[in-house]
Every structure is written in C-alpha cells, then in structure tokens.
C-alpha positions in Angstrom: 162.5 92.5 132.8 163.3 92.3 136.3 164.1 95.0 139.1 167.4 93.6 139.3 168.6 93.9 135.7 167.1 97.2 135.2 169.0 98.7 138.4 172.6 97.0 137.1 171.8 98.6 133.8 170.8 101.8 135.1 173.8 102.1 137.8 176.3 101.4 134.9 174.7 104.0 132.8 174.7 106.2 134.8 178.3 105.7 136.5 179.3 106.2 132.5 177.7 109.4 132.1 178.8 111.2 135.2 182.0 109.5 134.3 182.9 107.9 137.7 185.0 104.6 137.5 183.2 101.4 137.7 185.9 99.6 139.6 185.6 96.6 137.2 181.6 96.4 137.5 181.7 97.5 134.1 184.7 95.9 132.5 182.4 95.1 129.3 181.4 98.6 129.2 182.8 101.3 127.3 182.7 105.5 127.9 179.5 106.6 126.0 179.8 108.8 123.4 178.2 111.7 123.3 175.5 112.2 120.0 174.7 115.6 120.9 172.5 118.1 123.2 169.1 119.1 122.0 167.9 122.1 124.3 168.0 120.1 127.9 168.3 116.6 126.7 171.7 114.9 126.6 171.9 111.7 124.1 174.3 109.0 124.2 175.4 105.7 122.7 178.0 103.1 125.1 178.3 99.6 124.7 177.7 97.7 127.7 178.0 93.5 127.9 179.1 93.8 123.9 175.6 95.3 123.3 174.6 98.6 121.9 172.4 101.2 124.5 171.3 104.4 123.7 169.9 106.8 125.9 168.7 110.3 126.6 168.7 112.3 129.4 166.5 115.5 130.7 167.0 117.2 134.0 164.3 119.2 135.5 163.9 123.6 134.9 162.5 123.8 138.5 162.7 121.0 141.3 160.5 121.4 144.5 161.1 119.0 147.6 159.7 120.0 150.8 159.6 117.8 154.1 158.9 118.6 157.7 161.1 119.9 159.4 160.7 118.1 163.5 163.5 119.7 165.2 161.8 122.8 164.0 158.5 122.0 164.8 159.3 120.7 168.4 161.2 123.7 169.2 157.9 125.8 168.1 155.6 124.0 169.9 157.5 124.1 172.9 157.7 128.2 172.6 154.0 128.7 171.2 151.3 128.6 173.6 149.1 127.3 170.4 150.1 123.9 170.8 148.0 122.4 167.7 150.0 125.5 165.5 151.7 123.2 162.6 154.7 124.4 161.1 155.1 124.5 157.0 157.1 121.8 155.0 160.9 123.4 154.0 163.2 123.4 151.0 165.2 119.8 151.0 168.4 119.1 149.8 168.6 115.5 147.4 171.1 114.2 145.2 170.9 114.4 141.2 167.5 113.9 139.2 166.6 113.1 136.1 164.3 111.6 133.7 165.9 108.8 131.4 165.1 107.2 127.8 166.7 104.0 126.8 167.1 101.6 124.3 168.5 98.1 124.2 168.3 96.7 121.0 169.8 93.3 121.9 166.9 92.4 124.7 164.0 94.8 122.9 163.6 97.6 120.1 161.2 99.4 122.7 162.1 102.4 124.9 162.4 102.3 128.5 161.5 105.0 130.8 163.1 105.6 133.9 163.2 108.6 136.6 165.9 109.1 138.9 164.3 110.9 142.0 167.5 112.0 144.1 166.0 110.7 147.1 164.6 107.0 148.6 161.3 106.4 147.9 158.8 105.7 150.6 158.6 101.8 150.7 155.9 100.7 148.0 154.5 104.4 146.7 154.0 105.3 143.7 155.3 108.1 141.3 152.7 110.1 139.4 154.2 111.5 135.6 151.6 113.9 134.1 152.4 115.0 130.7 149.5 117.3 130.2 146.1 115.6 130.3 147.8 112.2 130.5 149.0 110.8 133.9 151.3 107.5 134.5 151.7 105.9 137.5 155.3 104.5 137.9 156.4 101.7 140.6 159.3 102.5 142.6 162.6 100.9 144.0 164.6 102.6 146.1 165.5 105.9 144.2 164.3 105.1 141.2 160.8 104.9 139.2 159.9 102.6 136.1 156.7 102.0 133.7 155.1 98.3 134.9 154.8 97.0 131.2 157.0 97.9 127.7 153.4 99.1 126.7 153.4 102.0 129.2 157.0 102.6 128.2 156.0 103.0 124.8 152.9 105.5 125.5 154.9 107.4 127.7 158.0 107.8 125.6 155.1 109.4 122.8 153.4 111.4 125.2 156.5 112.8 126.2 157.8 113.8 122.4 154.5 115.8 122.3 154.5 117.2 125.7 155.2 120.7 126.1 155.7 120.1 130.1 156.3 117.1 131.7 155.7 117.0 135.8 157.1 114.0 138.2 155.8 113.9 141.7 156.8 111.5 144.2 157.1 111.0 147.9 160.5 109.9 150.2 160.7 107.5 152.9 160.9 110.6 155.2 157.6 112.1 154.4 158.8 114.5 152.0 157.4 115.0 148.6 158.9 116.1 145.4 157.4 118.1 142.0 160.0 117.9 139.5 158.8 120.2 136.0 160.8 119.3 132.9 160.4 121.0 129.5 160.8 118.5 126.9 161.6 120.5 124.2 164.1 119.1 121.8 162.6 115.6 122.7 162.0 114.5 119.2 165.1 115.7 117.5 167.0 113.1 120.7 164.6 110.5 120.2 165.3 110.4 115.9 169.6 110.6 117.4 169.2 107.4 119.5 167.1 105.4 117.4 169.2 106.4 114.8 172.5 105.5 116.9 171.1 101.8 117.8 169.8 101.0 114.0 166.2 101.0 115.1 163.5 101.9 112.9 
C-alpha cells in the first residue's frame, strides 16, 4: 500500500470523525456511524469509495512533549555568567493524537495501525511503540506513523489487545520529543465491534 493512499484514507477518516466537511474530497464517503465506546476506545463503521471501513480509536491518559525552548535559553545565557549552563526542555503545545485501528475489507481483511502524533515528524525518524516487553518501530510521514509490512500490522494489533499499557515515542522536526501512554483497556471488546461491523472473521 502506498504512502499516498494511506494518507487520503486517513485524512478522510479522520475529517469524518471530527465531523469537519470534506468540501467534496469525500463525496463517496458517508458520516460514520458510531458502534460504541469501550472505556477509551471509540469504534466506527463509514463507507468510503462504496467500500466498508471500520475503525477504532484510543487517545492517550497522559501526553508528554517537551522541546527547547531558544529564546529562553539565549536570554539565560546572556544573564548567567555560566555560559555552558543548559536550560531544561518545556511543556509543548501540538494538535490532536491518537492511535488508530483500521480495516478495509475491500483491499485486505488485515488491520492497519496508524498513530497520529499532533506534530511533524523530524524528516526520516522513526517512532518507537512499546507495548510491554515488545517494541515496534514505525516509519513516519509528516504527522503520521505506520507498520512497514501488514505482518507488523497484524502483531501489533495482538500485542496491543493484550497490552495493559501501550507507550508511543517520537521526535518533531523541531527537536522536540513526545511520550504518549495509552491504556488499552476495552481493546478486545472494539476489536470483536469492528470485525464484526466489516463481516470479517
């Protein structure tokens, strides 16, 4: 599947879930109906170019996104006789983030994971998913992370089901870095909805 596809699918997605008009992007595309909320995930079916996609949704219980701060840090050096006295990272602001489960049955039964970071990533890094003891390294394009193969899409989708904490780190094409922790309770019971929604078995 390439980039391209997978960032026209995930921009109408996600214009339908925060419910912002698609200005006739999305003409084939209908509002997604909601299948219900299981602890922090949100699950939805929509029907996008005639085809069926279903999808869940978890924001992250705590977000931390720190960058340096150098309009601060020149200011300090200029007033602090240590010159080589570096000044700590601070609290950034970034858009919305979230982690993302979809199905498509018409181009594959398997899952496909994707992270929305809320930020640009830093050209060519890579975002680290840990879900306990296993870690998954995800490519990036621009604000958005994806598995390299519908294997790791697979093995992550599990892992995550039977994670009881799920952490996301990346890093921003400003230097700042990110530590998103989500608690995937409620996982399996949104996994069985979609599935379920899109006839797979």
């Amino acid at each position: 599947m390439t980039i391209w596809i997978m960032n026209i699918r995930f921009f109408l997605i996600l214009l339908l879930v925060i419910g912002i008009p698609t200005m006739g992007l999305a003409k084939d595309a209908s509002a997604p109906k909601k299948l219900g909320e299981f602890k922090g995930w949100q699950a939805y079916e929509a029907s996008i170019g005639g085809h069926s996609t279903c999808y869940m949704m978890l924001r992250p219980n705590k977000q931390e996104y720190t960058k340096q701060d150098y309009k601060k840090a020149v200011a300090e050096k200029a007033k602090s006789k240590d010159k080589k006295k570096k000044t700590e990272p601070v609290a950034a602001k970034r858009s919305d983030v979230y982690m993302m489960i979809t199905f498509r049955p018409s181009e594959s039964m398997s899952p496909v994971i994707s992270y929305r970071s809320g930020y640009i990533f830093k050209q060519a890094s890579e975002v680290l998913l840990s879900t306990g003891d296993k870690p998954f390294n995800l490519f990036t394009d621009r604000d958005q992370a994806w598995a390299r193969s519908g294997a790791m899409d697979g093995a992550i989708t599990n892992a995550v089901r039977k994670a009881k904490q799920v952490v996301i780190q990346g890093i921003s094409n400003d230097g700042g870095k990110s530590t998103d922790h989500f608690s995937p309770d409620g996982a399996e019971n949104a996994y069985k909805a979609v599935i379920k929604a899109c006839g797979i078995t």
